[in-house]
N, C-alpha and C positions, 0 to 999 in steps of 0.2 A: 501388489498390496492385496489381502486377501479382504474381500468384498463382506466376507461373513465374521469378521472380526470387529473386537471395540474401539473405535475411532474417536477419542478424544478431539473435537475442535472449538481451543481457546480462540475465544472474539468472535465466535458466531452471531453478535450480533451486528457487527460493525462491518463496512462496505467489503472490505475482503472475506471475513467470515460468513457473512452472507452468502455471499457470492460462490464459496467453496462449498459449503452446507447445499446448495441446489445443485452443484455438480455431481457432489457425493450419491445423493439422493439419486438423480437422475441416473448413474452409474449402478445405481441399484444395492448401495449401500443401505442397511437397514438398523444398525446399530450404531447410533450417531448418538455420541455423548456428549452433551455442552450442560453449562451452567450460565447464569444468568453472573453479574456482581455481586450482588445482593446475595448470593445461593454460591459466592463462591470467588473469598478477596485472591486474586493471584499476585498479590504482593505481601502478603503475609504464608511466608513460611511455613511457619507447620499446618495452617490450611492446607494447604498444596499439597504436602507430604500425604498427609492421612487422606485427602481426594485419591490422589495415585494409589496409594496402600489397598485402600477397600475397591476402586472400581477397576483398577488392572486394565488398563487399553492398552492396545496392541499397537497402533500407531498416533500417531499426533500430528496435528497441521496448529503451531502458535504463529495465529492473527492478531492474539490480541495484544495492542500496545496505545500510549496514548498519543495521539497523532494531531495536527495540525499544520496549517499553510506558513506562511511567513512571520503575521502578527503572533501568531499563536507562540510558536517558540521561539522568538523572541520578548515574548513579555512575561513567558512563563520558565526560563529556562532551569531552575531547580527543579519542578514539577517533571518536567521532559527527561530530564536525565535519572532523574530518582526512581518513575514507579516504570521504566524502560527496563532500566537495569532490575531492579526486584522482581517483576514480572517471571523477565529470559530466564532470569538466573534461578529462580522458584523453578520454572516449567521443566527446564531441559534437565537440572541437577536431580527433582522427584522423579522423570519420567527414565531418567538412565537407573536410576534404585530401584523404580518397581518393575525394569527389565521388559521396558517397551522396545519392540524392534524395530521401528524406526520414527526417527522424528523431522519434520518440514517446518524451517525457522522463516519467515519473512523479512526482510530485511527491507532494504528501500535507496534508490540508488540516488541520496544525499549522502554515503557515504563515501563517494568521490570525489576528490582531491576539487576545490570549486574552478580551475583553471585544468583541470585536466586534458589531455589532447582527445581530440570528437575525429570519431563516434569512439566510449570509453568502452577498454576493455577492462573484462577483472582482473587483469593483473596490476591496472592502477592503482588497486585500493594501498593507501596508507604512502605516496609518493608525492604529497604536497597537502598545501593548509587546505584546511575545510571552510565552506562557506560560511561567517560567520553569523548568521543570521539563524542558521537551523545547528550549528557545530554540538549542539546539549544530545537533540535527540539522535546524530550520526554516530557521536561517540557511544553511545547506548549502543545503537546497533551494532556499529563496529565488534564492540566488547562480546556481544550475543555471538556473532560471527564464528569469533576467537573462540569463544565457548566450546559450539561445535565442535570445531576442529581440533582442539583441546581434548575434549573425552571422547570422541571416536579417536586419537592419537596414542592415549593413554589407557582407556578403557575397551578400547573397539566400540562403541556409541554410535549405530548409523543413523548422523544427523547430517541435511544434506541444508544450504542455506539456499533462498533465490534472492535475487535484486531485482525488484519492481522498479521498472518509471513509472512515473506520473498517472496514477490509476484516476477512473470515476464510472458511472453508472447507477445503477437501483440502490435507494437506500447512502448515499452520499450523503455529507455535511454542505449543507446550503446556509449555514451560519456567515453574515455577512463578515465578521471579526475575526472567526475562525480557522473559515473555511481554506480549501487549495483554488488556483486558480478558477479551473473550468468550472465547478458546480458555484463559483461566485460571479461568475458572468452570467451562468443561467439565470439568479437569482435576481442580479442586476437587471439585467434585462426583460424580463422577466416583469419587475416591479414597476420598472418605467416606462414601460408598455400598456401598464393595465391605471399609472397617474399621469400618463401620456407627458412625458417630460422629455424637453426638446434636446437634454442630451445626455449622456452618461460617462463617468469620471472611471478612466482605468488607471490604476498603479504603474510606475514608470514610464518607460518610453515607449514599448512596445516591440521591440527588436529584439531581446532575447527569445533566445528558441527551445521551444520544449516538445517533449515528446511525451503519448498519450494513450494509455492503452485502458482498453474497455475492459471493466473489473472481468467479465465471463469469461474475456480468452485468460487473465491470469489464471482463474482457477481451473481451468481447462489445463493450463502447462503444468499449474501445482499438482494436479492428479495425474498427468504425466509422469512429471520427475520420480513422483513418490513412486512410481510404478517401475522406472528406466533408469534411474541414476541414483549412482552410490561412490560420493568423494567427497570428498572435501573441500575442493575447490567451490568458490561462488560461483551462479550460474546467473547471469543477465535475464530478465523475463521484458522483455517492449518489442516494437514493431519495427525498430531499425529504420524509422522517418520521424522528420519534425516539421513544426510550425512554428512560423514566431507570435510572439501575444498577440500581436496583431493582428495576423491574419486567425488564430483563433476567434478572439474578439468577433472578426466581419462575420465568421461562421457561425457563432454560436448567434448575434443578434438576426442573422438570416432565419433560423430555426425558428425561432420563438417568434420572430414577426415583428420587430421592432425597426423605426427605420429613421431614428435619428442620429442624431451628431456623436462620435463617440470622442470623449478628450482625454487626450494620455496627460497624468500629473506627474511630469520628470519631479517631482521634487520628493516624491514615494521610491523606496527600495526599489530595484530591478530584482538583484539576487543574481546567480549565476547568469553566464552572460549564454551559453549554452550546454545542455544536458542529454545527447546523445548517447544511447548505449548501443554496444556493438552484442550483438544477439548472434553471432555465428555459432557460437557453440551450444545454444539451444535449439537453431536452426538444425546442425545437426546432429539431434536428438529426436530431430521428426517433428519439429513444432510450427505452427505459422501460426497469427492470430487472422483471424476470420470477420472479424466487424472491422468496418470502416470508420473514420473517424465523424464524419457528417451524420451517416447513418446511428453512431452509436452515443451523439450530443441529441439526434432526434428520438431516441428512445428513452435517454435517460431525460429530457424535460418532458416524456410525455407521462413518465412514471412520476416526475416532478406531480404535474398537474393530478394525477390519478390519486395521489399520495397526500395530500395537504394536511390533513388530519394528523400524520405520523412523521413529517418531516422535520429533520434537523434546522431549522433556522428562529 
């Protein structure tokens, strides 16, 4: 990627685009294009178009999309599926017209089959049902996926997709209703710590296993890939280990210094029973992520605490 070029980054504000925006930067990119909402609907169409038309970027990393935990898309599932699809479909159809050379789509690895065989590889996608709890916003992605592969098929379009697990870190959603697991345990925890309550209520049982990667190493791989890879094939971005809620849970209320009773409510969704990705083909591409998972629950509540003022909850 040439460093001195215009870099288009949809969702610069949200915890991947953020996150990407300070790699860039630190890489010593200096032409960094984003827009606000407000300064720039990406589900409206001809927006899009005349954006791409007059500022001509050279690459793209599309962050943005609307995202949430369990509750979220499941009570919002038109909302998920609608401005997903408008969004990808807006981003990548202007930016192949105004002859961007190359595009970084984000994907997110609920697009795996919810029983798939662990640790998942990409060649599971589309090989059984989807979770149906999140199924609005995977199909979305799915579709975004297809896209890619689509106009770099048709068009020669170098759009390259990654599949995130389970991201969190600086600038996360701490919304109690909305949020994903771990920044809602911070939050939990957190709260009944500082109303000193004698215990706190996790969602299911505790035993499914998730895996958890600190938003920086993603954008560390996404400037990678953009750098090293060019196909079509989806590419895994996580750590290739998991936790189960559980023992999340114990670690996240160790961090924050909380030291009561924790109670699982079996009578809440679990969701997938486990979400391993198999990362070997990122591994070799030269990638490893570099924060540890204690280490990097310890920085992201300490940006919690630093941040109160501007936090999502």
């Amino acid at each position: 990627m040439d460093k001195d070029a215009r870099i288009y980054l949809a969702g610069h504000r949200g915890l991947v685009g953020s996150a990407i925006c300070r790699a860039l930067e630190a890489a010593g990119c200096t032409n960094i294009l984003t827009r606000t909402h407000a300064e720039l609907d990406l589900t409206s169409q001809q927006a899009v178009l005349e954006f791409f038309q007059e500022e001509q970027p050279g690459y793209v990393f599309l962050a943005a999309a609307r995202v949430g935990g369990i509750h979220a898309n499941d009570s919002y599932p038109a909302d998920f599926i609608r401005d997903n699809l408008q969004i990808q479909t807006n981003v990548i159809d202007a930016a192949h017209k105004a002859g961007v050379k190359k595009l970084l789509f984000l994907g997110s690895s609920c697009i795996y089959p919810k029983l798939s065989p662990q640790p998942i590889k990409e060649e599971y996608l589309l090989t059984g049902p989807l979770e149906p709890t999140n199924e609005w916003y995977a199909i979305a992605k799915i579709a975004g996926i297809k896209m890619c592969q689509a106009y770099r098929r048709q068009y020669g379009f170098d759009a390259i997709s990654l599949m995130p697990t389970n991201l969190y870190g600086p600038g996360d959603n701490f919304d109690l209703e909305n949020s994903h697991v771990l920044p809602a345990l911070i939050r939990k925890f957190h709260d009944a710590k500082r109303e000193d309550l004698e215990r706190v209520e996790i969602w299911g049982t505790g035993t499914p296993r998730r895996e958890f990667l600190h938003v920086d190493d993603l954008a560390a791989a996404a400037l990678l890939l953009m750098d090293r890879y060019s196909d079509e094939a989806i590419v895994n971005v996580g750590t290739g280990e998991d936790v189960t809620i559980g023992e999340l849970a114990a670690t996240v209320a160790a961090v924050v210094g909380y030291g009561g009773e924790l109670y699982f409510n079996t009578e809440m969704p679990d969701g997938t029973p486990r979400k391993l990705l198999d990362v070997s083909r990122l591994k070799e591409l030269g990638f490893a992520p570099r924060i540890a998972l204690q280490d990097g629950i310890a920085m992201t509540y300490a940006w919690f605490l630093n941040n109160s003022a501007q936090i999502r909850m």
